[in-house]
C-alpha beads as a LAMMPS data file, in Angstrom:
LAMMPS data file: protein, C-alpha beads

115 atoms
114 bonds

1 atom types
1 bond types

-500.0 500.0 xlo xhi
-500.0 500.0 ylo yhi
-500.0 500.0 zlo zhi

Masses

1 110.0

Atoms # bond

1 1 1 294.597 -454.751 390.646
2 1 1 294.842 -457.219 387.856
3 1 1 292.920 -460.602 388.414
4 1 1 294.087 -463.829 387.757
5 1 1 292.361 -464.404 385.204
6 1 1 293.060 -461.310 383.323
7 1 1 296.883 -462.072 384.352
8 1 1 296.584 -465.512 382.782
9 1 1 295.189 -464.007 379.467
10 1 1 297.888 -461.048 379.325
11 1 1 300.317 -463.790 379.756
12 1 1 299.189 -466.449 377.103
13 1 1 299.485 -463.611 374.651
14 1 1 303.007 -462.840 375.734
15 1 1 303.616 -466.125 375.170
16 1 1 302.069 -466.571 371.961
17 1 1 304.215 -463.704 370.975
18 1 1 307.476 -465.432 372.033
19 1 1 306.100 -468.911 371.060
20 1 1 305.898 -467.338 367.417
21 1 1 308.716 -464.651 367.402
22 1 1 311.703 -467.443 369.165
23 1 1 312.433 -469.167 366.069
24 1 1 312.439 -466.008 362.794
25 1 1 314.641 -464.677 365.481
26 1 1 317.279 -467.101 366.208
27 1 1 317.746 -467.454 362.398
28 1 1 317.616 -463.521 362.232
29 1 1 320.574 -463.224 364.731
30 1 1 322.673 -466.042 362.129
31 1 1 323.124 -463.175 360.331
32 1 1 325.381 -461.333 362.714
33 1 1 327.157 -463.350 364.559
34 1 1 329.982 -465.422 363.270
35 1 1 330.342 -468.251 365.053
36 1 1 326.277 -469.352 365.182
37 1 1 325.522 -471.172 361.913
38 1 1 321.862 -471.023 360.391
39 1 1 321.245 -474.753 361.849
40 1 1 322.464 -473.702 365.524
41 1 1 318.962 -472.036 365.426
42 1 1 317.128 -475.210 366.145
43 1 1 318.176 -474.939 369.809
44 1 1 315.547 -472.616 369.349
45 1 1 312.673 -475.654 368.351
46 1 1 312.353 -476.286 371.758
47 1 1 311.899 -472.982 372.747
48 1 1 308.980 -471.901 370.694
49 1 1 307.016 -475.076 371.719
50 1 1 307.739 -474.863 374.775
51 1 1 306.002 -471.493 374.994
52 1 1 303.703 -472.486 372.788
53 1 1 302.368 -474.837 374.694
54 1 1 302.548 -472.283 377.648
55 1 1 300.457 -469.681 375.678
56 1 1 297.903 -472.475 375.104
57 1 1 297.976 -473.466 379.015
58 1 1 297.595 -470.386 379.853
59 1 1 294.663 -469.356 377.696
60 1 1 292.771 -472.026 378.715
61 1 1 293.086 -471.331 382.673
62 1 1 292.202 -467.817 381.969
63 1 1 289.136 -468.951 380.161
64 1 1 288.112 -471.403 382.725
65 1 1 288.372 -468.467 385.585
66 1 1 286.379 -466.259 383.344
67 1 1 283.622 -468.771 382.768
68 1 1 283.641 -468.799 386.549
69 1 1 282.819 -464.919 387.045
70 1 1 280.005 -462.738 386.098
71 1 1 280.477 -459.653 384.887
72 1 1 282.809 -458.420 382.037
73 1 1 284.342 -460.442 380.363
74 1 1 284.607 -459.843 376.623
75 1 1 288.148 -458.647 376.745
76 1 1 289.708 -461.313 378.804
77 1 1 288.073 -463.747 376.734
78 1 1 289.545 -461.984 373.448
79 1 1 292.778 -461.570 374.956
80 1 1 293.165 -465.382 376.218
81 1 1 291.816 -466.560 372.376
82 1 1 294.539 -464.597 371.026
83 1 1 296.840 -466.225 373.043
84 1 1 295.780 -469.583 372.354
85 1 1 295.499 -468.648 368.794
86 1 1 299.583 -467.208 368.661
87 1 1 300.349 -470.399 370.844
88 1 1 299.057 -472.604 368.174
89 1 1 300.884 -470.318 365.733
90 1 1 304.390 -471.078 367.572
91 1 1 303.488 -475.189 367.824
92 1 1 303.300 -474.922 363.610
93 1 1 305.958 -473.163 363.026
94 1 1 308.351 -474.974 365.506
95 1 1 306.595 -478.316 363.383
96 1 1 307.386 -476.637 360.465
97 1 1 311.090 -475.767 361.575
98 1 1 311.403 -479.874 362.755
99 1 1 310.298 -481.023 359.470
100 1 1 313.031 -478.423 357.348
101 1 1 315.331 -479.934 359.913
102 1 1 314.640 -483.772 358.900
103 1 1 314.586 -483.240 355.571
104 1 1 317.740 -481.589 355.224
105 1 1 319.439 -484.518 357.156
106 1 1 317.818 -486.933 354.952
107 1 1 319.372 -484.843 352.178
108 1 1 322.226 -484.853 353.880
109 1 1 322.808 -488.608 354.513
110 1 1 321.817 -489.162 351.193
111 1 1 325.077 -488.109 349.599
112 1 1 324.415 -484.855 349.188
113 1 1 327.106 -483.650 351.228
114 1 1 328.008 -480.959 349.445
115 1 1 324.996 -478.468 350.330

Bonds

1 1 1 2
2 1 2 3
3 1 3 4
4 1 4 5
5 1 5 6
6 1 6 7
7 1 7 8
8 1 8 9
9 1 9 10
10 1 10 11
11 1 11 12
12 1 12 13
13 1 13 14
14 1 14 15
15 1 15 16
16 1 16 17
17 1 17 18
18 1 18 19
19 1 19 20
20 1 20 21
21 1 21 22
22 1 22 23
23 1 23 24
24 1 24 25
25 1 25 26
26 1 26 27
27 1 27 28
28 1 28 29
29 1 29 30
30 1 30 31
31 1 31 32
32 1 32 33
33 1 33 34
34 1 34 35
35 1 35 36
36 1 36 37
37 1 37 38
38 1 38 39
39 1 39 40
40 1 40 41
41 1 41 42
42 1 42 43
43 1 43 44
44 1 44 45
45 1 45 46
46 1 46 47
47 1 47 48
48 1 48 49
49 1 49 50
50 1 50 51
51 1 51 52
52 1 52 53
53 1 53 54
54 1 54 55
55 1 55 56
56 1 56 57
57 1 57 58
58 1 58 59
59 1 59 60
60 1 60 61
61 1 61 62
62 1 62 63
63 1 63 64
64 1 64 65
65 1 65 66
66 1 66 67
67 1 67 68
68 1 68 69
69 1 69 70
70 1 70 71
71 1 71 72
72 1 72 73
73 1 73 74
74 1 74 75
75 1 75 76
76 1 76 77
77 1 77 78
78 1 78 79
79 1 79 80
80 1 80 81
81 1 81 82
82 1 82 83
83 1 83 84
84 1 84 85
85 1 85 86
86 1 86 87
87 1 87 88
88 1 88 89
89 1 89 90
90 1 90 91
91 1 91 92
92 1 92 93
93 1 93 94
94 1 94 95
95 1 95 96
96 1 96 97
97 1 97 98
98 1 98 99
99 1 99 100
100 1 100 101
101 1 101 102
102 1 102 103
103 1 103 104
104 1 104 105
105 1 105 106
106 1 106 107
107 1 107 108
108 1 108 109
109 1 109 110
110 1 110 111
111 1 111 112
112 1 112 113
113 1 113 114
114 1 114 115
């Protein structure tokens, strides 16, 4: 039986994973399909914060229930850090995708239209 704690950290580092994989993949899948255009994937901003901020959430319950027990611990704490850490991961590079956003509106509305 898995403990909630352990749960919590095997989640935050699912999604860290997601947090940091959402957004290379929505621009990935521009490639393929047609009709969704390379700034349709910033739908996907929200996304990887979202679960960033989930990964993070979640790390830090499952550290707070493993500071609560004795015993074993060094792998629920490693597995929660890494989810905090890939949650962190996601929050930058949904920031970084926000700021490419704004800047190529302000290019945009600048006259240079024709990008």
């Amino acid at each position: 039986m898995v403990s909630r704690a352990n749960g919590a950290a095997w989640a935050s580092l699912v999604a860290g994973v997601a947090s940091v994989a959402t957004l290379p993949l929505a621009v990935y899948l521009t490639r393929f399909i047609e009709s969704y255009r390379l700034l349709d994937a910033g739908y996907a901003i929200p996304v990887g914060a979202a679960l960033g901020v989930l990964a993070i959430a979640l790390a830090r319950r499952a550290r707070r229930e493993t500071a609560l027990r004795l015993g074993r611990t060094e792998t629920r704490v490693g597995t929660a850090r890494a989810g905090r850490l890939l949650g962190i991961a996601g929050l930058c590079v949904a920031a970084a995708a926000v700021v490419s956003l704004a800047v190529y509106e302000l290019l945009q509305s600048a006259g240079g239209g024709g990008f």
